[in-house]
C-alpha positions in Angstrom: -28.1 -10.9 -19.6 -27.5 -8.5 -22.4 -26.7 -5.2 -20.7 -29.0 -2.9 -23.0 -31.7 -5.8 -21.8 -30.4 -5.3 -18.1 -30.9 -2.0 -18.5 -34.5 -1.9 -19.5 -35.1 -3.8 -16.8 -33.8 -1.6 -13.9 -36.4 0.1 -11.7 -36.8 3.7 -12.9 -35.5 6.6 -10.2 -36.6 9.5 -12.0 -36.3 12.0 -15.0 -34.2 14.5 -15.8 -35.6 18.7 -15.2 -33.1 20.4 -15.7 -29.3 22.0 -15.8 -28.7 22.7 -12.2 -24.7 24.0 -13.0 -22.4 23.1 -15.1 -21.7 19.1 -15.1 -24.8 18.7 -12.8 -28.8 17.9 -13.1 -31.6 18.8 -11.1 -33.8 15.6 -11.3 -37.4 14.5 -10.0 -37.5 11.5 -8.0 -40.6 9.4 -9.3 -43.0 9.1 -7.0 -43.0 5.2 -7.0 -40.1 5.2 -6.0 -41.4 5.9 -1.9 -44.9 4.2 -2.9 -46.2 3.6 0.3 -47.8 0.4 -1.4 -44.6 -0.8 -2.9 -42.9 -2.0 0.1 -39.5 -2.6 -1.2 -38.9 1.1 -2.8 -37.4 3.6 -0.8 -36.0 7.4 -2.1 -32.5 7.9 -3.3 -29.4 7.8 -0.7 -26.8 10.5 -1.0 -24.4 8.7 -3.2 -26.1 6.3 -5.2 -25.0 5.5 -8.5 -27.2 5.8 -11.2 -27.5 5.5 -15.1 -29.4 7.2 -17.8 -29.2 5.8 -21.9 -29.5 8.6 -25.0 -28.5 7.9 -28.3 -26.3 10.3 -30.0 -27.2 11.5 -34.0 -25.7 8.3 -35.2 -28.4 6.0 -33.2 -25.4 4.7 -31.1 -26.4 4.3 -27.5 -24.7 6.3 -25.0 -24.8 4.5 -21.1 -24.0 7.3 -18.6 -23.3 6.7 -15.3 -23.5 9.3 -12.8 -24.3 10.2 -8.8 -26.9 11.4 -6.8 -25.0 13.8 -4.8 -27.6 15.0 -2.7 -31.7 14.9 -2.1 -34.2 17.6 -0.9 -37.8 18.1 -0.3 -39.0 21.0 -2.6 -42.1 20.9 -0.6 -42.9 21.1 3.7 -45.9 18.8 2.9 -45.4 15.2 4.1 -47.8 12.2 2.2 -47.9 8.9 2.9 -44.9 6.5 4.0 -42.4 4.0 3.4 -40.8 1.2 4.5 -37.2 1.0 5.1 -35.5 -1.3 7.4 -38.8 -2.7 9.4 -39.4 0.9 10.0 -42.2 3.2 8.1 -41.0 6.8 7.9 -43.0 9.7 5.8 -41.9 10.6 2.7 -42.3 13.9 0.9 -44.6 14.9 -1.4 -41.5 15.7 -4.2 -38.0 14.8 -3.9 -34.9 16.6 -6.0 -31.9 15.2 -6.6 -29.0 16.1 -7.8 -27.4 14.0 -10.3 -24.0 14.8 -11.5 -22.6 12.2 -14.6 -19.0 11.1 -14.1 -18.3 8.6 -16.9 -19.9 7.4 -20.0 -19.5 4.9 -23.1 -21.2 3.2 -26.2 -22.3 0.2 -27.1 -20.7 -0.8 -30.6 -21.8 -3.5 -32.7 -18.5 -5.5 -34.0 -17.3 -8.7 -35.3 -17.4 -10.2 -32.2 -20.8 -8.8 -30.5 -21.2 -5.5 -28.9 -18.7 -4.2 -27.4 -17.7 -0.8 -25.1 -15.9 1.8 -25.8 -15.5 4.7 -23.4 -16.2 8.3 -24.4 -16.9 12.1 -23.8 -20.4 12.8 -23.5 -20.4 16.6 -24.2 -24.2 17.1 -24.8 -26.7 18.5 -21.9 -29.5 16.2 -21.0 -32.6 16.8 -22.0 -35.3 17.1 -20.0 -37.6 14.3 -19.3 -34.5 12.0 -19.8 -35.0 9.0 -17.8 -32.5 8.0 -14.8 -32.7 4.5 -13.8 -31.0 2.8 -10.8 -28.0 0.8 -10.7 -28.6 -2.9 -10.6 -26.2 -5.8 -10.3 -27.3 -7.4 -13.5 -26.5 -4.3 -15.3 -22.9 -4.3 -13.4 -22.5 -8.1 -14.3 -23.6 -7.5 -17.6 -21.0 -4.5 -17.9 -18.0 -6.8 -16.3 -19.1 -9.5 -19.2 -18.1 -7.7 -22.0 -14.5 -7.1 -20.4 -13.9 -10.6 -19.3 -10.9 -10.3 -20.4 -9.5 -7.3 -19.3 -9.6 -9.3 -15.3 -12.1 -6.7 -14.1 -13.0 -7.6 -10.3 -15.0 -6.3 -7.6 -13.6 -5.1 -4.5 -16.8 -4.0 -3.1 -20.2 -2.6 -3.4 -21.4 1.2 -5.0 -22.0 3.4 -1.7 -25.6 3.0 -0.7 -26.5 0.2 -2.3 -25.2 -4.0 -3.0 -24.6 -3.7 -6.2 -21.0 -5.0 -7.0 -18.4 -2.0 -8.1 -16.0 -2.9 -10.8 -12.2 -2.2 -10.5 -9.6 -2.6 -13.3 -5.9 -2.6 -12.3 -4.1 -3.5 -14.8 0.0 -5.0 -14.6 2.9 -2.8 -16.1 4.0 -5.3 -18.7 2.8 -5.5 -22.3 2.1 -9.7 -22.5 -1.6 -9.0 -23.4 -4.4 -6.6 -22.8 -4.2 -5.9 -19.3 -0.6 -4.8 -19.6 -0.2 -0.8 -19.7 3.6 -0.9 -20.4 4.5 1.1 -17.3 3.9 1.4 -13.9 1.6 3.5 -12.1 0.9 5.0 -8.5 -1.8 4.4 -5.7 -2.0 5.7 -2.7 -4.6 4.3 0.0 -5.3 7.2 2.6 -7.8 7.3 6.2 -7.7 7.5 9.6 -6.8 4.1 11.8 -9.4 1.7 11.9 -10.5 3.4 8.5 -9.8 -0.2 6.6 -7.1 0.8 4.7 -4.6 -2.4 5.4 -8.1 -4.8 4.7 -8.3 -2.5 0.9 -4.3 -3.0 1.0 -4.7 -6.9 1.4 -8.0 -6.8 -1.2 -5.0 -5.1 -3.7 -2.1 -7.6 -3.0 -4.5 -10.7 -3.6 -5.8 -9.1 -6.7 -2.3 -8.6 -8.5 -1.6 -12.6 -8.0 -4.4 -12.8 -10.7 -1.7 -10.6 -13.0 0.7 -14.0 -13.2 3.3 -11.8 -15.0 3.2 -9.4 -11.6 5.7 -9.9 -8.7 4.7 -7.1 -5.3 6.8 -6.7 -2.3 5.9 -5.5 1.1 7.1 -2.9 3.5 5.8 -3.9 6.7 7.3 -1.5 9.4 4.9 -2.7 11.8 5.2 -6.5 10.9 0.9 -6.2 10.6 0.9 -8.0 6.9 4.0 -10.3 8.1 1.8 -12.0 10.9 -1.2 -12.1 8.8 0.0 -13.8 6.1 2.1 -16.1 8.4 -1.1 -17.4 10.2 -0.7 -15.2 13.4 -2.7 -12.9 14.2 -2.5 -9.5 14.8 -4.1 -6.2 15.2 -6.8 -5.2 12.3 -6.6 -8.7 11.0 -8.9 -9.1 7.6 -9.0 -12.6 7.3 -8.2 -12.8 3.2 -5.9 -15.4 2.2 -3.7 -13.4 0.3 -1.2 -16.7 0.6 -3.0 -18.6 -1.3 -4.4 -16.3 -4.1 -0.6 -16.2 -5.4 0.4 -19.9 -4.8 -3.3 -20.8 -6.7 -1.8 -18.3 -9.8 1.5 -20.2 -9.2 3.5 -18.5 -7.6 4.0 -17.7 -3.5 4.9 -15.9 -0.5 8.4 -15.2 0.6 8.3 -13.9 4.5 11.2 -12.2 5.2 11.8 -11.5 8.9 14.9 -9.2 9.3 16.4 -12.1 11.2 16.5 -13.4 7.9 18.3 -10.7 5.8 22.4 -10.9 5.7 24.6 -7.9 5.4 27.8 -9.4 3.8 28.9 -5.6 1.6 31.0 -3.3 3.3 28.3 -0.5 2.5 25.6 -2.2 3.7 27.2 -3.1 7.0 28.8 0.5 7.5 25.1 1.7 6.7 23.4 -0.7 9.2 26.1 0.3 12.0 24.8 3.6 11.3 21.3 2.5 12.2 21.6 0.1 14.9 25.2 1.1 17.0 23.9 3.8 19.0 22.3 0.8 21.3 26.3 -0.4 22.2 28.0 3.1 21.9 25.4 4.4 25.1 27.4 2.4 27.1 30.6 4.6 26.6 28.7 7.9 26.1 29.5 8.2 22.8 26.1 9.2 21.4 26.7 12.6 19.0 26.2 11.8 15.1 28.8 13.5 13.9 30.6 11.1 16.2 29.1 8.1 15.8 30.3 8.0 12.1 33.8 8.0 12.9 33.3 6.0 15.4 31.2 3.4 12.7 34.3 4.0 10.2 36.8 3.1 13.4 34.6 -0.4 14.1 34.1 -1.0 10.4 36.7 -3.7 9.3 36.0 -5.7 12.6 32.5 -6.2 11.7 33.4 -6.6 7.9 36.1 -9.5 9.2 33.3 -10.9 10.9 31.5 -11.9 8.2 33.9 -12.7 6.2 35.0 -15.3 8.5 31.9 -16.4 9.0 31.5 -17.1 5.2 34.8 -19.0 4.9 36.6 -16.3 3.3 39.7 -16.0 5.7 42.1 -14.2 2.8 40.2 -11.7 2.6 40.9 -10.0 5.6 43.5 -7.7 6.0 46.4 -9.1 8.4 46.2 -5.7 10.2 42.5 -6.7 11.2 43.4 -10.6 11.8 45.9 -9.6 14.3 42.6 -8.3 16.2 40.9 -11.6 16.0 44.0 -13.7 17.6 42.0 -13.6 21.3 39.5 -15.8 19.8 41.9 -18.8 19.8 44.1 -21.2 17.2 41.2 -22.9 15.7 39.1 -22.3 12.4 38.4 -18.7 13.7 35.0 -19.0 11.0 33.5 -22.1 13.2 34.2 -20.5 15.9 32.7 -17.5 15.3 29.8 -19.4 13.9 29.1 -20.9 17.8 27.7 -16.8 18.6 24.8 -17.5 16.0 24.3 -21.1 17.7 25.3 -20.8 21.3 23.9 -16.8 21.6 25.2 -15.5 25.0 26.5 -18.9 26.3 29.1 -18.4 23.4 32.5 -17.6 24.6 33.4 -16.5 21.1 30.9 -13.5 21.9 32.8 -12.1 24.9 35.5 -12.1 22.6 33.9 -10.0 20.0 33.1 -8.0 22.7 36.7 -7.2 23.7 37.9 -6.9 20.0 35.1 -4.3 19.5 36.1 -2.0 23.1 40.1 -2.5 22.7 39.6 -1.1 18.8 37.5 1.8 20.1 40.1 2.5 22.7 42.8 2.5 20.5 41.9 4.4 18.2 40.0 6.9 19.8 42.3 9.6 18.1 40.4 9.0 15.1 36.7 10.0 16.6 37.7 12.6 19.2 40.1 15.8 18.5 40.1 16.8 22.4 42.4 15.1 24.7 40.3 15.4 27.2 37.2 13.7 25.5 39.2 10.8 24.6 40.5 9.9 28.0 37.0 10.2 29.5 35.8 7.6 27.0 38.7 5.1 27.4 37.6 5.5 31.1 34.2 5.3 30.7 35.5 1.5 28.5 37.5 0.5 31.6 34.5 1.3 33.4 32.3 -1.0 31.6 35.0 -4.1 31.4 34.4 -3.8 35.0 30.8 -4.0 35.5 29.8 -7.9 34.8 26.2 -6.9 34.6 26.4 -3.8 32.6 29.4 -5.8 30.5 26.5 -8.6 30.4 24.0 -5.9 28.7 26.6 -4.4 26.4 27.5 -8.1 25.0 23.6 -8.8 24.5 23.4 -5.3 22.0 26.3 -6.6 20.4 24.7 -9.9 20.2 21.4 -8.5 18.0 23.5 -6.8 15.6 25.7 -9.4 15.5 22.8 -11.2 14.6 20.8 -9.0 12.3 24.4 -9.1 10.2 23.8 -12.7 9.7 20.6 -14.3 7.8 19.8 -16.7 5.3 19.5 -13.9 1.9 20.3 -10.5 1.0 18.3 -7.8 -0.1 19.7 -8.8 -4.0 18.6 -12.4 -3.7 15.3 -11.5 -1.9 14.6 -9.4 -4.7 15.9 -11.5 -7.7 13.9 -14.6 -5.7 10.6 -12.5 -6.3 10.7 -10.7 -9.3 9.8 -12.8 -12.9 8.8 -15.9 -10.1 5.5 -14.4 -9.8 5.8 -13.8 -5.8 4.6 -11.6 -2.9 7.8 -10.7 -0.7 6.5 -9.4 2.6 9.7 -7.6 4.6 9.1 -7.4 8.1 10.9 -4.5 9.6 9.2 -4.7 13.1 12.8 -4.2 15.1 13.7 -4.6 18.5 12.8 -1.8 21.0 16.1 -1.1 21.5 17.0 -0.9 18.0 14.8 2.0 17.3 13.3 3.5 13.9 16.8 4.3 12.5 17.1 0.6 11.7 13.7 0.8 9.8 15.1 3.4 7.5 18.1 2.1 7.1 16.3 -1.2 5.8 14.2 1.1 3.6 16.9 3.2 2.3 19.4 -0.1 1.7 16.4 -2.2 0.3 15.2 1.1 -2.2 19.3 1.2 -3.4 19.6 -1.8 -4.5 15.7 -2.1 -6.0 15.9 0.7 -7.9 19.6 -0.5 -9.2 18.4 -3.8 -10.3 15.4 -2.2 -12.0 17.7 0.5 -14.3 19.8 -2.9 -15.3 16.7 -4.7 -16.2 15.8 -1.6 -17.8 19.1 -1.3 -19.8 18.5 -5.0 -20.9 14.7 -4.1 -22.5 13.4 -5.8 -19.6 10.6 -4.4 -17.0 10.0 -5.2 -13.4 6.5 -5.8 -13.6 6.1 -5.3 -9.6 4.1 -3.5 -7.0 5.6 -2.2 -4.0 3.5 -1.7 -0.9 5.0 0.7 2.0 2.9 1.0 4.9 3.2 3.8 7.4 4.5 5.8 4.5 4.2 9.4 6.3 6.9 8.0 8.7 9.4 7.6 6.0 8.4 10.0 3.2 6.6 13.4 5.2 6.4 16.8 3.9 8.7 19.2 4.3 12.4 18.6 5.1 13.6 16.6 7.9 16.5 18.0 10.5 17.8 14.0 10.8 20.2 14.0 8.1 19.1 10.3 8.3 15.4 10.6 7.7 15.9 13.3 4.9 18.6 10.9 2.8 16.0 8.2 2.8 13.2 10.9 2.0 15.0 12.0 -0.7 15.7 8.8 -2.5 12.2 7.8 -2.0 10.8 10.8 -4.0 13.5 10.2 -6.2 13.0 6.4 -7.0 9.1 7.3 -7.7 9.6 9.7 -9.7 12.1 7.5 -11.7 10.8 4.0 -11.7 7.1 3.8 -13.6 9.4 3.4 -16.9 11.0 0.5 -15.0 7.2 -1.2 -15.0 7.7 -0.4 -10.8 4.7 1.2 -9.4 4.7 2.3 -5.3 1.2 2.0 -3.5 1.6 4.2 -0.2 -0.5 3.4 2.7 -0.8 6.4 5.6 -3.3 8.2 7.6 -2.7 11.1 6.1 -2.6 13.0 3.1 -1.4 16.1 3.9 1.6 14.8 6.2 2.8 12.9 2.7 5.4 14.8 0.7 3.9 17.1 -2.2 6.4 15.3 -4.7 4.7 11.9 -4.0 1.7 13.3 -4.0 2.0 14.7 -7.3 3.0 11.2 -8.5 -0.1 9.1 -7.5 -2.5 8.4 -10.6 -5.0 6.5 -8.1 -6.1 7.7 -4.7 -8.4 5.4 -2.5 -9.5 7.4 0.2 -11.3 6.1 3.5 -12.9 7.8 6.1 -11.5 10.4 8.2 -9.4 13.2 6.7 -12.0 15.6 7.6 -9.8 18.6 9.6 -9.2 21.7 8.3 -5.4 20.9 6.4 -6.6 17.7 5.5 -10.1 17.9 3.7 -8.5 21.1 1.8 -6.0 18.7 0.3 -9.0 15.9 0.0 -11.2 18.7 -1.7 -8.3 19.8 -4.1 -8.1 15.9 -5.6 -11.9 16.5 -6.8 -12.1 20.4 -7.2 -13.6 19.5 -11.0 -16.2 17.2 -9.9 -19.2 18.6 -8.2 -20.7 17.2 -5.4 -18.0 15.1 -4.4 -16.5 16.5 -1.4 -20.5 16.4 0.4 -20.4 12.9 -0.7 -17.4 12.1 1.1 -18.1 14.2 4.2 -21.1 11.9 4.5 -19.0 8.9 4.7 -20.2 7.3 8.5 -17.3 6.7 11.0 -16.9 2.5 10.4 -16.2 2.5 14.4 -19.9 3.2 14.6 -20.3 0.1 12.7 -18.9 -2.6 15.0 -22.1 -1.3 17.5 -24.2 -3.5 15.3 -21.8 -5.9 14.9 -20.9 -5.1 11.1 -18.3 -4.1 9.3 -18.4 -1.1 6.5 -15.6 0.9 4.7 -16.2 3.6 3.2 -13.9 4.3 -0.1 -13.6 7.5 -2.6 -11.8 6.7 -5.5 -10.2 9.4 -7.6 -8.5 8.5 -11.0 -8.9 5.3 -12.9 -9.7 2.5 -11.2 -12.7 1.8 -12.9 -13.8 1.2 -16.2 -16.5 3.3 -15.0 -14.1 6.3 -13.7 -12.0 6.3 -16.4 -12.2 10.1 -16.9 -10.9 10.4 -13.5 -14.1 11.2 -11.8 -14.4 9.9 -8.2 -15.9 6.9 -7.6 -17.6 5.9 -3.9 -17.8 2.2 -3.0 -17.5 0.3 0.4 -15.4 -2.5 0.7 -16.3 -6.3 0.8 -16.0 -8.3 3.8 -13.3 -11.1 3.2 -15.6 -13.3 2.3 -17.1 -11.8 -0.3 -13.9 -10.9 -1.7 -13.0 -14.3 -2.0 -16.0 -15.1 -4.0 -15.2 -12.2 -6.2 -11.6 -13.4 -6.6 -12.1 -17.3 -7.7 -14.4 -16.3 -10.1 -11.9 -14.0 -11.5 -9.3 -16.7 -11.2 -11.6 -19.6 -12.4 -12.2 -17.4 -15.8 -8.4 -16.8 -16.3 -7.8 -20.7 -15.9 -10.5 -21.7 -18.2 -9.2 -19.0 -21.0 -5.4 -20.3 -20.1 -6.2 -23.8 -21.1 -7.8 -23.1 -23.9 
């Protein structure tokens, strides 16, 4: 249907009365509209989208879409009723609105048909200006005339079913929905809120971009078990799998079983992270300590994997000396049977010894008090004694041991997904007993050597073209500086890399429950902010209110957002969304934008459609 004819055909809300304020209406709901003889019509919802046409001095008609941002009675007298739900409630005699325009655009006549073209509409309204309601075949009629622009749908206006459009275009300049560098999104709300389900809507969109690559951060391994077919907490049952092996490309799960450790740096970084879980067994546990004890215990781990990979010259013969307990065989094979055998391996008890008798001898080197180091080097004897503490200590060694050892590194995880048109999902659930420190040491080794690879590819005149998702992101990038030398390195370098990396074509979507707990500098950086229900206390709706301080109305909108918890009483599901920036063609001013999320299924629907058209316009 031709959208100036899908127009004309929309149900009229009302008519224009008046400037309330500046960038706002007073408008009279028509009485039809809660006809107690027109069963179907009920009064405006708080949030409703709705559209009014003028034409402008040149007889070019201007479509502009705006919000009912709240409705009053201007009378106490009640007439008549409606239905709405089954159920007939009274209706007032007049209802106000208040309708605030957020976006706006003309239909042009060209070579090719009308076409859109977004602009400023800096007139007032006159009044008596009709407002009609949004309908679904004016939506479908808008989307038509960007079909190929891969506008989709990721849910429905708030208060209404009438489809929302979305446009998130890729960083690369191939065609017309490349930008030519990256941009920022951040998905905000309290838990249960549906931000992963909007995450997983995003990641199964960008396999329709089949110049795109996106990774995952998954501290919590939540997206790792989805999309490996087990479930786990929040599931949202979308096949994001399949979306990028349809646009040809795939899923790479990367456990961190899976990840090797083979550079010296990375391995003295990771002993950094993880050796606190052996060292508690000889009270060694004071950071200033652990690193000297890390650079004491560095060249036996190092040797390690350099047997492991064959590479025998490469270790020094000061360090091979160490390694002579093991036996007179192919030390490599035999230090293979500890990643076969696991705590049955003899080979591991030897690590075990090599590791204590380095520590003990060269305990000069991480304490300066004599009286330190001969508590330690008793508190070693100690342990050698103790079969089942010994037993415990050789099972921590074990897991780093292992964690060392996988099947790729970070660099061919990384070179694996980017230009191959694949979603990399890095589980970082660890151990218990590994703690969080490994987490950020994944993050901070993983961000290195990203952000490295992107400034060669940059240097080359080529972009990355990829989305990175990092869930939990208040963990790893908060406000304010952290004591943990540790946590503030990675913090750092993750406000550093975003600031950097959009010329790279590599854009960062954070996921967190918070706003305000999220560094200012990353804040700053975030073009597109989907916000879900729940940042209502003080701190946090200041910050919320501060994204849409130009746009009135907004913040009541949002506080009106119901708690989707409520929604699982009825058995249904509902997510609440503000948008703020451009996500939309129709928000491409910046103004906010309220939706609620499709279920899977209807997300599906809108996605092989929008997959289905890119085929049919590929082959041709």
């Amino acid at each position: 249907m031709d959208i100036i004819e899908a127009y004309e055909n929309a149900p009229k809300l009302g008519f224009i009365r008046g400037q309330q304020s500046a960038g706002a209406y007073t408008a009279v709901i028509d009485k039809d509209v809660y006809n107690p003889d027109m069963i179907e019509s009920e009064p405006p919802q708080v949030g409703e989208d709705a559209v009014v046409m003028v034409e402008d001095t040149e007889g070019r008609r201007i479509f502009i879409i705006g919000k009912i941002v709240s409705v009053e009675s201007d009378s106490d007298v009640r007439v008549g009723v409606y239905v709405q739900g089954g159920n007939m409630v009274y209706a007032p005699s007049t209802v106000i609105a208040k309708f605030v325009p957020q976006s706006s655009f003309v239909i042009k006549e060209g070579p090719s048909g009308r076409q859109v073209e977004v602009v400023t509409f800096r007139t007032v309204l006159n009044t008596g200006t009709t407002i009609k309601r949004m309908t679904q075949q004016f939506i479908d009629s808008f989307i038509e005339m960007f079909s190929d622009r891969k506008v989709f749908t990721p849910g429905t206006f708030l208060g209404s079913n009438v489809p929302v459009p979305f446009w998130l275009p890729h960083f690369g300049t191939e065609d017309k929905n490349g930008i030519g560098e990256a941009y920022h999104v951040g998905i905000f709300g309290r838990t249960g809120s549906g931000k992963s389900a909007l995450a997983k809507i995003l990641m199964a969109y960008y396999a329709v971009h089949r110049s795109m690559s996106a990774i995952v951060l998954d501290p919590q391994g939540e997206f790792f078990r989805d999309f490996s077919g087990k479930k786990g907490s929040g599931t949202y049952p979308l096949d994001v799998h399949s979306y990028w092996q349809e646009t040809g490309g795939g899923v790479i799960l990367a456990p961190i079983s899976q990840i090797a450790f083979e550079d010296r740096e990375d391995i003295r970084s990771l002993l950094l992270a993880v050796i606190r879980s052996i060292t508690q067994f000889i009270g060694i546990t004071a950071p200033d300590k652990i690193e000297r004890l890390v650079s004491t215990v560095l060249p036996i781990f190092h040797a390690y994997t350099l047997y492991i990979q064959g590479k025998d010259n490469m270790v020094p013969p000061s360090v091979a000396s160490e390694f002579r307990i093991i036996g007179s065989g192919d030390i490599g094979d035999t230090l293979k049977s500890i990643l076969t055998e696991g705590l049955s391996s003899p080979a591991l008890d030897d690590m075990a010894m090599i590791v204590l008798d380095r520590i003990d001898a060269r305990m000069d080197d991480i304490y300066d008090n004599e009286k330190s180091r001969e508590e330690k080097r008793n508190n070693i004897e100690r342990l050698k004694q103790d079969s089942d503490r010994m037993r415990e200590f050789t099972k921590r060694l074990l897991d780093i041991l292992i964690l060392m050892h996988g099947d790729h590194t970070i660099d061919q995880l990384i070179d694996m997904t980017v230009d191959s048109h694949k979603l990399l999902v890095l589980s970082m659930s660890p151990d218990d007993d590994m703690g969080e420190y490994l987490q950020y040491f994944l993050i901070d080794t993983f961000l290195r050597k990203l952000v490295a690879i992107a400034h060669r590819r940059f240097k080359d005149s080529k972009q990355m073209n990829t989305m990175v998702f990092l869930d939990e992101a208040h963990r790893f990038v908060p406000a304010g500086r952290q004591e943990d030398t540790y946590v503030e390195s990675l913090r750092k370098n993750l406000i550093r890399a975003v600031r950097e990396t959009r010329k790279y074509g590599l854009g960062w979507t954070f996921i967190s429950q918070t706003l305000g707990s999220l560094a200012p500098d990353i804040v700053y950086q975030i073009r597109i902010f989907l916000i879900g229900y729940g940042l209502v206390m003080a701190s946090e709706r200041a910050k919320v209110a501060e994204l849409v301080s130009g746009y009135p109305g907004a913040m009541d909108v949002y506080m009106s957002f119901p708690d989707p918890f409520s929604a699982k009483f009825f058995g249904k599901s509902f997510f609440p969304f503000m948008a703020v920036g451009p996500a939309s063609p129709l928000s491409a001013t910046g103004a906010p934008l309220f939706f609620a999320s499709y279920s899977a299924s209807n997300v599906r629907r809108s996605l092989d459609k929008l997959i289905t058209r890119v085929d049919d316009k590929t082959s041709e």
